[in-house]
N, C-alpha and C positions, 0 to 999 in steps of 0.2 A: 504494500500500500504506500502513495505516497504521501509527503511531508501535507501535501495540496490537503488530499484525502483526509489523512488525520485530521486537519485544521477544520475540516467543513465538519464530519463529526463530531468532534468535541465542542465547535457553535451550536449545532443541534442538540448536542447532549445537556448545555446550558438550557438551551431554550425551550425544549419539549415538556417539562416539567411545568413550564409556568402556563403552559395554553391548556384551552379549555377544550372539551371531546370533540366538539366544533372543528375549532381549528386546527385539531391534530388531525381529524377526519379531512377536511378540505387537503392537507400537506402530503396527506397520502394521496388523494387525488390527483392532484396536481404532481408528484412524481411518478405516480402512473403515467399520466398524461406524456411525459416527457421520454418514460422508459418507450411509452406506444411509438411516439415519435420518432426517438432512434432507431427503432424498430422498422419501422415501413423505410425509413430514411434507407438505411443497411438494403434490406430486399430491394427497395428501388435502383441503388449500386448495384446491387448484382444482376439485376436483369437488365440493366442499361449494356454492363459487361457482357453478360452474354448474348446478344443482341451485336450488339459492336463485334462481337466475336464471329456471329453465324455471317453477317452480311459481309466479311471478310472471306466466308468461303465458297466455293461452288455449292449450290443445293440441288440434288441429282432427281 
């Protein structure tokens, strides 16, 4: 893990304590939201790649 990593953790780990079920629920949303993001984000790179790949070859 890095130093980055640690640091954003242990902000959360301050922080999560004092919010209310509310707003801890919204926070897990919201990095849902984000993990979904990266997610489609990634698939959409690789289908660009493969795509870029087929139109480079003969299709018989």
């Amino acid at each position: 893990m890095s130093e980055r990593e640690k640091q954003i953790l242990e902000t959360f780990g301050k922080v999560i304590p004092g919010m209310t079920e509310e707003e801890k629920n919204t926070l897990v949303v919201y990095g849902q939201g984000i993990a979904e993001g990266k997610r489609l984000a990634r698939k959409e790179m690789e289908e660009r790649a493969l795509c870029e790949k087929l139109e480079g070859k003969k299709v018989v």
